[in-house]
N, C-alpha and C positions, 0 to 999 in steps of 0.2 A: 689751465683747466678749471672750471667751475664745477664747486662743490656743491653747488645747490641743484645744478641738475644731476648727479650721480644719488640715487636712491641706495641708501646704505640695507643689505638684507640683514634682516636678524632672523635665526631660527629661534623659534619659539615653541618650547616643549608647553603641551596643552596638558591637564589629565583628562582622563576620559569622562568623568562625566562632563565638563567643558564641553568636549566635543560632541557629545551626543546629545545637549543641548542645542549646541549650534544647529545639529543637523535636524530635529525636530523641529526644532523653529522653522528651518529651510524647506525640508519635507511636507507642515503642515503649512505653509503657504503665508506663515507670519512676513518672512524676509525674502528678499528673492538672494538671486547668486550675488547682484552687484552690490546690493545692499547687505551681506556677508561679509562681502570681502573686505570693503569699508570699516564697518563696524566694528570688528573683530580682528582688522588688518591680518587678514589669512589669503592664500592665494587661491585661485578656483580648482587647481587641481587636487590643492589640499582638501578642500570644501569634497572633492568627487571623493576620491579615497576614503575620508571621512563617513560621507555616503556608503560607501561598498562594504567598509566595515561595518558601519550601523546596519547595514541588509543582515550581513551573513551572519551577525551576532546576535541582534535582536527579530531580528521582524522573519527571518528565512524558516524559523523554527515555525510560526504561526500557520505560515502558506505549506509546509510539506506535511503532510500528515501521516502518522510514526506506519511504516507496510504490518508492522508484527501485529497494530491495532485494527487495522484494517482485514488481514487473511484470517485473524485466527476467530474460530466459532465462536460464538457463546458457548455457559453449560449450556441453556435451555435447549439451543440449536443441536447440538448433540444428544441432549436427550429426548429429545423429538425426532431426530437423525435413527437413532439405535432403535426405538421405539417400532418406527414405523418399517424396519429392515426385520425385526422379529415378528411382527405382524405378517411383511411377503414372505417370509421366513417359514410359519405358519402354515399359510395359505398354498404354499407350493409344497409340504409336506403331504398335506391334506388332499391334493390333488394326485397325488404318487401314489398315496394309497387309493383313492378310488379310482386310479389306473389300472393295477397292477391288480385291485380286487377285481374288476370286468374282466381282467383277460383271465386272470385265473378262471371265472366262472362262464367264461365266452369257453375255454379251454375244455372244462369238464361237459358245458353240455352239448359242443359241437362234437367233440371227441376228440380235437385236433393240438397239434402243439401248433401255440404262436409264438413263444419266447426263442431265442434264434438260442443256438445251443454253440458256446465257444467250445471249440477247438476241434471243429466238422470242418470239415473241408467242402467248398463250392465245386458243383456239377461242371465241367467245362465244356456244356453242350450246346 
């Protein structure tokens, strides 16, 4: 058996910034895969992984953007919210009373009741 065609593997513990170098450099388009692999004598699946960790460690945080920042009001928006709910607030008070004053004065000068009277019982004719 020849020795020289059997490639001996060695594992090779990286630290991480090693690896997030590598994959930067990969990423920004400095190296490509075959030229990784070479260089840094790493394998391509390692190179991927490497990848997928650098996604979800670094750069995943960038692209999702936090929901709590997103859904929740501003003060201003709320207080522009409350504002403008005491204003229809207001406005449909206002309107109750000059309801309620017509029919009252509808009431006295036709002579007639319009306010329906609970707890009359309907004609069943």
């Amino acid at each position: 058996m020849n020795n020289r065609n059997l490639k001996e593997t060695v594992k090779r513990n990286y630290p991480s910034a090693k690896k997030r170098k590598i994959v930067e450099e990969l990423r920004s388009g400095m190296l490509t895969i075959r030229q990784s692999t070479k260089q840094y004598q790493v394998s391509v699946s390692n190179l991927q992984d490497w990848s997928r960790w650098y996604y979800k460690t670094r750069l995943l945080k960038y692209f999702r953007p936090k929901p709590s920042l997103l859904m929740e009001p501003t003060l201003n928006q709320l207080k522009q919210q409350l504002a403008a709910a005491q204003a229809q607030l207001a406005q449909e008070k206002l309107k109750t009373t000059a309801l309620e004053t017509m029919i009252s004065v509808a009431e006295k000068q036709l002579n007639i009741e319009i306010r329906k009277k609970y707890g009359s019982k309907q004609s069943s004719s």
